[in-house]
N, CA, C and O atoms as CSV, one atom per row, in Angstrom:
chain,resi,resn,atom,element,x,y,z
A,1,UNK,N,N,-18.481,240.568,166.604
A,1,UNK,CA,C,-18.766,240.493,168.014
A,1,UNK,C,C,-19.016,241.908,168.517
A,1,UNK,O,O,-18.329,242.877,168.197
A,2,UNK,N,N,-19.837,241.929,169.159
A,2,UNK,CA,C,-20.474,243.671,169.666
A,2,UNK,C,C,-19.338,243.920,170.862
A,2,UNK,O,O,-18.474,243.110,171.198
A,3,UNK,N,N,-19.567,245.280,171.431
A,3,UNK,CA,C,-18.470,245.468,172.425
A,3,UNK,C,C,-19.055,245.093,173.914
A,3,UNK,O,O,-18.396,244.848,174.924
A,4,UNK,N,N,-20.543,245.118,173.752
A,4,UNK,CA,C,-21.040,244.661,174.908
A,4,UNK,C,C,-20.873,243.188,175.445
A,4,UNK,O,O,-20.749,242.798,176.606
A,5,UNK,N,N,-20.910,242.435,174.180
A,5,UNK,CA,C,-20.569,240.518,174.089
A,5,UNK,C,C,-18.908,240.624,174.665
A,5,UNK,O,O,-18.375,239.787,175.394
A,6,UNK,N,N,-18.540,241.341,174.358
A,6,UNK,CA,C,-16.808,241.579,174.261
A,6,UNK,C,C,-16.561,242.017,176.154
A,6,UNK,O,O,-15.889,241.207,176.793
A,7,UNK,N,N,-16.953,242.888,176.684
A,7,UNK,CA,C,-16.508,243.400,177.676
A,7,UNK,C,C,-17.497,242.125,178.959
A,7,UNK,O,O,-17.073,241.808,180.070
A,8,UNK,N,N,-18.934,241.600,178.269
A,8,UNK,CA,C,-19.159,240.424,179.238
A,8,UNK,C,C,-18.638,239.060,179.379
A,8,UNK,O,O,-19.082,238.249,180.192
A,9,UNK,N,N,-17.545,238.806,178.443
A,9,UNK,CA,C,-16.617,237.796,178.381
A,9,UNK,C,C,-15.334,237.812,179.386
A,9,UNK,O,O,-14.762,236.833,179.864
A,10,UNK,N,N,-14.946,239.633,179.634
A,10,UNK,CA,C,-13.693,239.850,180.325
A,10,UNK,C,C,-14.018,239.714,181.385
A,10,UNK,O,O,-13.405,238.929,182.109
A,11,UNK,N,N,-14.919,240.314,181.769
A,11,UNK,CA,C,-15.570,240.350,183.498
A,11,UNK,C,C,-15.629,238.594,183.987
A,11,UNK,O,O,-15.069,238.253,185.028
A,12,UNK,N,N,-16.239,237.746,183.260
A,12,UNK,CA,C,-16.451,236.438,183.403
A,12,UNK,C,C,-15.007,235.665,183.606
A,12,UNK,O,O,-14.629,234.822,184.419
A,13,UNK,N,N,-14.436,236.264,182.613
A,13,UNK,CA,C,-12.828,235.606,182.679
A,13,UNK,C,C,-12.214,236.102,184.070
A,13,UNK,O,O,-11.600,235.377,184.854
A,14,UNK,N,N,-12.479,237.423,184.236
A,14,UNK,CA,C,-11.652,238.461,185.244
A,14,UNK,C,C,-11.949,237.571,186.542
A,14,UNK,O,O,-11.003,237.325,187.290
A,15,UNK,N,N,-12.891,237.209,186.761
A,15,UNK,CA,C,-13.517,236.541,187.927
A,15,UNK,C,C,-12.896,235.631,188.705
A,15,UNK,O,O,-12.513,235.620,189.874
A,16,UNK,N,N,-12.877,234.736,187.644
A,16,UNK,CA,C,-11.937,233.795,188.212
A,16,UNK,C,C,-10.669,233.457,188.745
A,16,UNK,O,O,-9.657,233.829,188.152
A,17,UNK,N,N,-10.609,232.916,189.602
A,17,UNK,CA,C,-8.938,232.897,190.532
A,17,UNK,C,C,-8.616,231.285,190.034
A,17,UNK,O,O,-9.227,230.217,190.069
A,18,UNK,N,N,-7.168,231.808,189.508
A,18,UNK,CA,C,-6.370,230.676,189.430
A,18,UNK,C,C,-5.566,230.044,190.328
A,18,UNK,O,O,-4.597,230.474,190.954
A,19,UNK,N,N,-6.172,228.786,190.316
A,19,UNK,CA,C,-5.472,227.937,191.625
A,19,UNK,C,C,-3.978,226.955,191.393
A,19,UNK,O,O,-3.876,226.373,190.313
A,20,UNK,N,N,-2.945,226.813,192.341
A,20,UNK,CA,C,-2.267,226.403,192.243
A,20,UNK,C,C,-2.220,224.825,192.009
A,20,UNK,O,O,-2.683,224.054,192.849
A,21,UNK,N,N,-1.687,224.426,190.926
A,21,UNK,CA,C,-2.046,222.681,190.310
A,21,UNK,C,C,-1.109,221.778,191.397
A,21,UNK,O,O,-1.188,220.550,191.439
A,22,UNK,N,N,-0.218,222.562,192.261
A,22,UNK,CA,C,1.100,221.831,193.127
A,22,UNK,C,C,1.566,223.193,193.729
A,22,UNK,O,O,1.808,224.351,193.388
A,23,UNK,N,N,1.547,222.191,195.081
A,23,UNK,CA,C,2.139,223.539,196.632
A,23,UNK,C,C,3.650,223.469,195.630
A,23,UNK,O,O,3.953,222.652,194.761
A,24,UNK,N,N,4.376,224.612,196.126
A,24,UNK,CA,C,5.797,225.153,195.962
A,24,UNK,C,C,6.782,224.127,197.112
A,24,UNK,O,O,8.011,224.067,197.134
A,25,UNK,N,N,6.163,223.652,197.686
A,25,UNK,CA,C,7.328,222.537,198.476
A,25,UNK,C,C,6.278,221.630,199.403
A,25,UNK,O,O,6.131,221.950,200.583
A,26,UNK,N,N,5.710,220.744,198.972
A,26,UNK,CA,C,5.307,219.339,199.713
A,26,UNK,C,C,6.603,218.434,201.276
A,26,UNK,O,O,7.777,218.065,201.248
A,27,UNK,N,N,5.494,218.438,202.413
A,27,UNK,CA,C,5.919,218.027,203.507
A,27,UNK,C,C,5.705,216.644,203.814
A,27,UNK,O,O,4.585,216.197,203.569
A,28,UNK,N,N,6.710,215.759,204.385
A,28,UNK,CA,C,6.418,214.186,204.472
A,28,UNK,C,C,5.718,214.227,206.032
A,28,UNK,O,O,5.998,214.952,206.987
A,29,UNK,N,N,5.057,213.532,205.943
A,29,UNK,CA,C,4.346,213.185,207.470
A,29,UNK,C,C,5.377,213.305,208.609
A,29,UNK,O,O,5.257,213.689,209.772
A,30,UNK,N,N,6.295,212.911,207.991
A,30,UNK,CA,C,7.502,213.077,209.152
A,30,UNK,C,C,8.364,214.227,209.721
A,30,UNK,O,O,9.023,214.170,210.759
A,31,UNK,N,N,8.270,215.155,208.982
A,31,UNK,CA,C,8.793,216.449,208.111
A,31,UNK,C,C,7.504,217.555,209.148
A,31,UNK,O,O,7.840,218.424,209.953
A,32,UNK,N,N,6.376,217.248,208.871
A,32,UNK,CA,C,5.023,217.770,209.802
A,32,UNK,C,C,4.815,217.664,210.921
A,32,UNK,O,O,4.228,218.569,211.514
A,33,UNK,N,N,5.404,216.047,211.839
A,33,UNK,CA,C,5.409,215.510,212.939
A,33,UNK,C,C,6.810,216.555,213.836
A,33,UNK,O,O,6.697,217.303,214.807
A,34,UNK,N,N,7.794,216.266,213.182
A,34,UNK,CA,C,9.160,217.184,213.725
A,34,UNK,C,C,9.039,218.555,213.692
A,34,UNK,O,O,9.602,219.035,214.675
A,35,UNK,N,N,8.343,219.726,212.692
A,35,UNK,CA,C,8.024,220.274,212.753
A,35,UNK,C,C,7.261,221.017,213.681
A,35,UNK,O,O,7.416,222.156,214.122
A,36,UNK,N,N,6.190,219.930,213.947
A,36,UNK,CA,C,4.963,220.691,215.212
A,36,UNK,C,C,5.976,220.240,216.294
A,36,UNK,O,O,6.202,221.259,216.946
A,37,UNK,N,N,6.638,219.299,216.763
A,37,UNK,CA,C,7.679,219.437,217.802
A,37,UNK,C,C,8.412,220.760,218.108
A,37,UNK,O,O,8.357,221.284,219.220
A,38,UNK,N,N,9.047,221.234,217.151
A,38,UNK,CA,C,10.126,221.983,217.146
A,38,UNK,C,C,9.037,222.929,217.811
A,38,UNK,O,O,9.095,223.189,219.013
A,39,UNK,N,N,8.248,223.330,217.155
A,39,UNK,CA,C,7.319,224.882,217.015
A,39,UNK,C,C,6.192,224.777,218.681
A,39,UNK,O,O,5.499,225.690,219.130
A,40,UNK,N,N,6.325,223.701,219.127
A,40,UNK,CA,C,5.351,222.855,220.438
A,40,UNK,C,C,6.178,224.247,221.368
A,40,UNK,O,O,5.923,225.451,221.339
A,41,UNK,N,N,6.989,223.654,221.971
A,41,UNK,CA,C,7.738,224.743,222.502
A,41,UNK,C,C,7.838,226.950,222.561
A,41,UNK,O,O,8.186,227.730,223.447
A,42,UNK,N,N,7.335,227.143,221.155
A,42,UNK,CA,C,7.846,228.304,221.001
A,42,UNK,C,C,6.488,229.246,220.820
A,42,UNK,O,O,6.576,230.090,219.928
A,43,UNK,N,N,5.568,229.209,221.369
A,43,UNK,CA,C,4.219,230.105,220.828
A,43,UNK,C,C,4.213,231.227,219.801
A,43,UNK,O,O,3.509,231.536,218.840
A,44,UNK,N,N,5.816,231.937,220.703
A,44,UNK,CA,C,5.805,233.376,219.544
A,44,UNK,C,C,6.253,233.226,218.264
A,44,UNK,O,O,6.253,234.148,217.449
A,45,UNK,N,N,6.716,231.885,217.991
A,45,UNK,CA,C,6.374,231.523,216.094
A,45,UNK,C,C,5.540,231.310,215.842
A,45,UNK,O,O,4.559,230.903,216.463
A,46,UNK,N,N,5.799,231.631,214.425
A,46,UNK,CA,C,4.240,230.908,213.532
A,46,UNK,C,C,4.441,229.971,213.059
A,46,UNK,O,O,3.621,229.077,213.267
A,47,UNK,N,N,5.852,229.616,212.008
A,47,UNK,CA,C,6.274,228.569,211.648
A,47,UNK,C,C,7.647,228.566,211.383
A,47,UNK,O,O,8.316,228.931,212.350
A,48,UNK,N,N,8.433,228.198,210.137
A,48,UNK,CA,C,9.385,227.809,210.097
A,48,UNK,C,C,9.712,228.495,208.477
A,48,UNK,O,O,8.945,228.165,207.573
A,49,UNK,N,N,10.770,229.366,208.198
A,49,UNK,CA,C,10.938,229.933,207.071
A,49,UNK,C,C,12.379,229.698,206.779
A,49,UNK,O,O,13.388,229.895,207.457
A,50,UNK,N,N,12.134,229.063,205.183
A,50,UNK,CA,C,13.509,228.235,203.674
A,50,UNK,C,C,14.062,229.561,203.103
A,50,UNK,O,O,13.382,230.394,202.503
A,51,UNK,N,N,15.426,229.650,203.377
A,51,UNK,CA,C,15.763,230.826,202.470
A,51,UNK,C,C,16.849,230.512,201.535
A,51,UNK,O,O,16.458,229.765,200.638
A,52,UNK,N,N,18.034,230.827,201.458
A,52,UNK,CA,C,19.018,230.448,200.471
A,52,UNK,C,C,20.032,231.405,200.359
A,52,UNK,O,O,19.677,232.575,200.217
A,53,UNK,N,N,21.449,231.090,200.403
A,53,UNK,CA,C,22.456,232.056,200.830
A,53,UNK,C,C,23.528,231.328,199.568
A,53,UNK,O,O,23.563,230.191,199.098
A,54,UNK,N,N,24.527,232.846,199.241
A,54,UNK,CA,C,25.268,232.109,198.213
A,54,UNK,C,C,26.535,231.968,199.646
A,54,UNK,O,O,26.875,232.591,200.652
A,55,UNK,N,N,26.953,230.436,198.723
A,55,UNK,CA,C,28.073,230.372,199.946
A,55,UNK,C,C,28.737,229.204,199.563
A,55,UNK,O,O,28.074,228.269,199.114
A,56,UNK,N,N,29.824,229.128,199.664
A,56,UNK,CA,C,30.837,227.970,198.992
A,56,UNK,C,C,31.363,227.767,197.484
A,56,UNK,O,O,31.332,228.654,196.631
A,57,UNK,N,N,31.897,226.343,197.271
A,57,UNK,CA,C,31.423,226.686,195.774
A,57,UNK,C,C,30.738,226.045,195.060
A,57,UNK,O,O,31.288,225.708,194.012
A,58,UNK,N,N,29.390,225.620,195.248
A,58,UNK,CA,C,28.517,225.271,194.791
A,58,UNK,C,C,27.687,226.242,194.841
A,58,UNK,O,O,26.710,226.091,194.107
A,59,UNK,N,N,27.728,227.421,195.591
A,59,UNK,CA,C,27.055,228.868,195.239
A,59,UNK,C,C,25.863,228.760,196.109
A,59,UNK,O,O,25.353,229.862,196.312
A,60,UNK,N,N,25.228,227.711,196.719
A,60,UNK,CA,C,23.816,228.051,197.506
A,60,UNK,C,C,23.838,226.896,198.646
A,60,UNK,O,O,23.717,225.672,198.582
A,61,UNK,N,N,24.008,227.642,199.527
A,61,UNK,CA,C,23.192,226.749,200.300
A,61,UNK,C,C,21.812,227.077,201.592
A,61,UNK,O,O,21.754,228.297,201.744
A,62,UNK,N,N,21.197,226.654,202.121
A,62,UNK,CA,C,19.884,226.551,202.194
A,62,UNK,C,C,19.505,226.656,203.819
A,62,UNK,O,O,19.774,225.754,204.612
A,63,UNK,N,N,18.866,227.845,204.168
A,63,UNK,CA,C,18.920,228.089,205.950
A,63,UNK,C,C,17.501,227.749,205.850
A,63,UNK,O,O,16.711,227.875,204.915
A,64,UNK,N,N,17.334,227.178,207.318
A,64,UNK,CA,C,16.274,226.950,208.365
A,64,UNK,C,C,15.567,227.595,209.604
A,64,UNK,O,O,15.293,226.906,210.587
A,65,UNK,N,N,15.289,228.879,209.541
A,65,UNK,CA,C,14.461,229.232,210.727
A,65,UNK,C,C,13.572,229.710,211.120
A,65,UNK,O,O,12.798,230.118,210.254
A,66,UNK,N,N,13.162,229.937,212.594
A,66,UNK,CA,C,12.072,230.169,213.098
A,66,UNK,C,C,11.706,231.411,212.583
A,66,UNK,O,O,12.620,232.200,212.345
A,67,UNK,N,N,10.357,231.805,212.325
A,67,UNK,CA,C,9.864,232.851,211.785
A,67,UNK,C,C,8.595,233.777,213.033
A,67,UNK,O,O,7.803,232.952,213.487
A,68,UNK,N,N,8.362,235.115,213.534
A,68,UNK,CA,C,7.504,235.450,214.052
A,68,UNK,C,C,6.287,236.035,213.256
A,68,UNK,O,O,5.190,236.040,213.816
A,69,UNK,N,N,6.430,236.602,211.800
A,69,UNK,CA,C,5.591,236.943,211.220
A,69,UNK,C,C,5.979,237.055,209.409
A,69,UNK,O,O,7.116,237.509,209.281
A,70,UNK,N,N,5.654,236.908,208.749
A,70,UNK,CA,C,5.353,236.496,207.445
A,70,UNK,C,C,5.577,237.921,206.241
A,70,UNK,O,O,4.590,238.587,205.927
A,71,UNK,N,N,6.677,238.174,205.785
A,71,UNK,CA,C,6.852,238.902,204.793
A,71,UNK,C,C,6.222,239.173,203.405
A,71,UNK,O,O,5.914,238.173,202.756
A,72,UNK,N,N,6.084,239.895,203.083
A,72,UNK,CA,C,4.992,239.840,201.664
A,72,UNK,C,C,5.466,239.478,200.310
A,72,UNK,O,O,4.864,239.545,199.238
A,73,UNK,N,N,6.625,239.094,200.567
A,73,UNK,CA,C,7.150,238.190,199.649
A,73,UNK,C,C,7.477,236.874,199.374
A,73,UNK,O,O,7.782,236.328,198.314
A,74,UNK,N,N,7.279,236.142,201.343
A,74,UNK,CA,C,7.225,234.644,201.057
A,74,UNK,C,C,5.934,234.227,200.403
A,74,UNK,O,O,4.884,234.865,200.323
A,75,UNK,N,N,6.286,232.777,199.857
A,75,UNK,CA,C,5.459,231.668,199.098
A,75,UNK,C,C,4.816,231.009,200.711
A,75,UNK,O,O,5.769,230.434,201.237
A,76,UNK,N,N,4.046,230.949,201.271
A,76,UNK,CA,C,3.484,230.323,202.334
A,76,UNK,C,C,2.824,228.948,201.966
A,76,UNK,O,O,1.794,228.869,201.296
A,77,UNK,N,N,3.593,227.742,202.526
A,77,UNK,CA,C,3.124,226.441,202.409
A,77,UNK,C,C,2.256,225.945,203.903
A,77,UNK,O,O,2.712,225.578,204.986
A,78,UNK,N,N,1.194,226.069,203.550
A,78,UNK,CA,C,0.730,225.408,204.744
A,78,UNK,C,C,-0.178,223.719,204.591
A,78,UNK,O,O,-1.164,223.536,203.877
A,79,UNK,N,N,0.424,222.779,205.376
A,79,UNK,CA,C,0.259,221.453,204.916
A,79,UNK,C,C,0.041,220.877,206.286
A,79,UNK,O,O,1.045,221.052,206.976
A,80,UNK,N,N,-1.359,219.969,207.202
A,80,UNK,CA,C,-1.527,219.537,208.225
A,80,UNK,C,C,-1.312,220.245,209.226
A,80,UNK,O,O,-0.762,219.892,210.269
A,81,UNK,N,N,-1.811,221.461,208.909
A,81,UNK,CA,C,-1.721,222.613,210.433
A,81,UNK,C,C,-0.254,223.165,210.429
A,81,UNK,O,O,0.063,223.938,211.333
A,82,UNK,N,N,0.583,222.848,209.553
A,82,UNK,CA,C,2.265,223.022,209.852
A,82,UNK,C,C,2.063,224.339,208.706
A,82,UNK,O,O,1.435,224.319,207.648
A,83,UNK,N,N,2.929,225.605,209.407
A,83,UNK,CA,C,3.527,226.501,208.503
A,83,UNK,C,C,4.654,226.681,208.178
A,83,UNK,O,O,5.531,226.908,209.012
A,84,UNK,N,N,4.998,226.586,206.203
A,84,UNK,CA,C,6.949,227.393,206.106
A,84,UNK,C,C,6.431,228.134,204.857
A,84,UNK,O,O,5.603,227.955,203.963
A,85,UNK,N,N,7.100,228.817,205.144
A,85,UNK,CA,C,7.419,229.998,204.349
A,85,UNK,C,C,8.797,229.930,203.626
A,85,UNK,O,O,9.881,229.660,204.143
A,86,UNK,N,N,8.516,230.250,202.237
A,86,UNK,CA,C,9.810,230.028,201.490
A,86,UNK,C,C,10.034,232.022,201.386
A,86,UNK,O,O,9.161,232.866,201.182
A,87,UNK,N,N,11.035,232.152,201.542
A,87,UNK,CA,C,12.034,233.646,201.003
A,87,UNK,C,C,11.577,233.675,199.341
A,87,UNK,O,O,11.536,232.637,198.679
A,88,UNK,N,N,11.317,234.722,198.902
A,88,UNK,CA,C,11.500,234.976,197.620
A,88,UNK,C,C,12.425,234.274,196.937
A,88,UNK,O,O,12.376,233.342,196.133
A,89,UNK,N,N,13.488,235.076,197.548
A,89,UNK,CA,C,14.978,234.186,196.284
A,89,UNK,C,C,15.099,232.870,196.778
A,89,UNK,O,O,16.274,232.539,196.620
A,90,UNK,N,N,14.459,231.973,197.293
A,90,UNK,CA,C,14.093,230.447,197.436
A,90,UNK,C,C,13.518,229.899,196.647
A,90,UNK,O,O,14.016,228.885,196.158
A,91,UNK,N,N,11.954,230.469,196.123
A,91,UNK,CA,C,11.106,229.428,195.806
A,91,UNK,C,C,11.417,229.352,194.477
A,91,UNK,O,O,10.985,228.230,194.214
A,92,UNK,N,N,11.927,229.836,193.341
A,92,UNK,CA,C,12.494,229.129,192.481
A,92,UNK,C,C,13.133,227.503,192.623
A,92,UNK,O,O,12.548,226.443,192.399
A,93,UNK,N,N,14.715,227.763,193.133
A,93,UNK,CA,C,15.287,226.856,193.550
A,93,UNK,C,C,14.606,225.776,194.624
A,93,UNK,O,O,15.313,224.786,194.812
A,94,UNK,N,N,13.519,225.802,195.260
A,94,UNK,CA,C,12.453,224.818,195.981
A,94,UNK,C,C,11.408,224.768,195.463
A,94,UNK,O,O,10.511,224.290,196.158
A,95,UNK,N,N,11.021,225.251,193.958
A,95,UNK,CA,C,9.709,224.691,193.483
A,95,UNK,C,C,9.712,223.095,192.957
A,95,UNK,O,O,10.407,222.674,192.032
A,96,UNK,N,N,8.651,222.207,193.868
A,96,UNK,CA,C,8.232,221.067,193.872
A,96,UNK,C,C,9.426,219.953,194.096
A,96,UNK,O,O,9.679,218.821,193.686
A,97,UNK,N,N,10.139,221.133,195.172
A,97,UNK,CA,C,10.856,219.739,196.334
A,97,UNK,C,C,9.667,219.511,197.252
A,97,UNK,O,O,8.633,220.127,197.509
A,98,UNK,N,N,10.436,217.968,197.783
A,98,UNK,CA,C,9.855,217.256,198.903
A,98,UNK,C,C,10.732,217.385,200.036
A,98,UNK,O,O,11.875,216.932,199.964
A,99,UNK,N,N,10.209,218.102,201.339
A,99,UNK,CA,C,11.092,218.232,202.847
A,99,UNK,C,C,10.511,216.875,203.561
A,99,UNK,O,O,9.371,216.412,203.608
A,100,UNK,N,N,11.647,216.467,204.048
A,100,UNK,CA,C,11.685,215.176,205.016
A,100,UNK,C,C,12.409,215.456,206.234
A,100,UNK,O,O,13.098,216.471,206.334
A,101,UNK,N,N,12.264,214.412,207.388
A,101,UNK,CA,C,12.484,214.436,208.062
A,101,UNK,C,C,13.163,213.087,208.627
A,101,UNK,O,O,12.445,212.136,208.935
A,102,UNK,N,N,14.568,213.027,208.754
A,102,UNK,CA,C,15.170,211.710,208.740
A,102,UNK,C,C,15.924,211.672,209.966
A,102,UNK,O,O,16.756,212.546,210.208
A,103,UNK,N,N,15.602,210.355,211.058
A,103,UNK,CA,C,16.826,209.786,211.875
A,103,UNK,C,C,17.215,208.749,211.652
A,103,UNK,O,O,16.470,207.820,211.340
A,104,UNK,N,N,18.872,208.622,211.791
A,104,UNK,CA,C,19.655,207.314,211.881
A,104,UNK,C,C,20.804,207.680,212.609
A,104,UNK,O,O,21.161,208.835,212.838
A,105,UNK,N,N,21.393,206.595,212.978
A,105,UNK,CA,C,22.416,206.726,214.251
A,105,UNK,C,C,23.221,207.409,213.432
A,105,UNK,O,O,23.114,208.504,213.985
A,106,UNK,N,N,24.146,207.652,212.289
A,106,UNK,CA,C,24.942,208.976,211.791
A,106,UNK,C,C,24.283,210.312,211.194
A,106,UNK,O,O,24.999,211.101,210.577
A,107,UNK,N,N,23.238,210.502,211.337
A,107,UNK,CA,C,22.548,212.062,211.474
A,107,UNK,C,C,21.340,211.932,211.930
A,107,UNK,O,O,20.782,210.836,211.971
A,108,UNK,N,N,20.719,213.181,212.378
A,108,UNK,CA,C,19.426,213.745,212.155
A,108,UNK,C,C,19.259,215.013,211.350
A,108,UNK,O,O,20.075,215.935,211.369
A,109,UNK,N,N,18.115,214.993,210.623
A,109,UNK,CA,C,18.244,216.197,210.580
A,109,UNK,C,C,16.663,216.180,209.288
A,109,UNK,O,O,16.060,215.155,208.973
A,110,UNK,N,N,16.344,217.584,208.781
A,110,UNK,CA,C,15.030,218.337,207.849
A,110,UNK,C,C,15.672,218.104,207.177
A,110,UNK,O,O,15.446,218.356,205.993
């Protein structure tokens, strides 16, 4: 193989952008609906950012909040106009969960 055949193979390869086969956390219609509620109210968000705290003893558990601008380390899910942003040390532990959005007369809640 010549070096010229060789270096027009890399460029061709180089080119291409690899796309994600599955978002890092899928939203239920319901999950999107409560969402644009919450965020209806607040203009100076953008969306809603998943992080993860060690705490108890099960070692993690999992915060919810409003976000004004976007760190260069979240995973950004954007699904039906709705934005969240996962924290770095999240999207491990939330790669290819499903967020819902559930009421019944003993809770509400994401």
């Amino acid at each position: 193989m010549s070096a010229s055949m060789v270096r027009a193979t890399v460029r061709a390869v180089s080119k291409r952008k690899i796309l994600a086969t599955r978002a890092a956390l899928t939203l239920t219609p319901s999950a999107v609906s409560k969402i644009r509620v919450l965020l209806q109210d607040k203009p100076e968000y953008i969306g809603l950012k998943v992080g993860v705290r060690t705490r108890g003893c099960n070692g993690l558990t999992y915060t919810l909040d409003y976000t004004k601008d976007r760190d260069k380390s979240d995973e950004e899910v954007l699904q039906d106009g709705v934005r969240v942003f996962i924290e770095k040390k999240a999207q491990l532990t939330l790669l290819g969960t499903e967020m819902d959005f559930v009421e019944s007369k003993l809770s509400i809640g994401i």
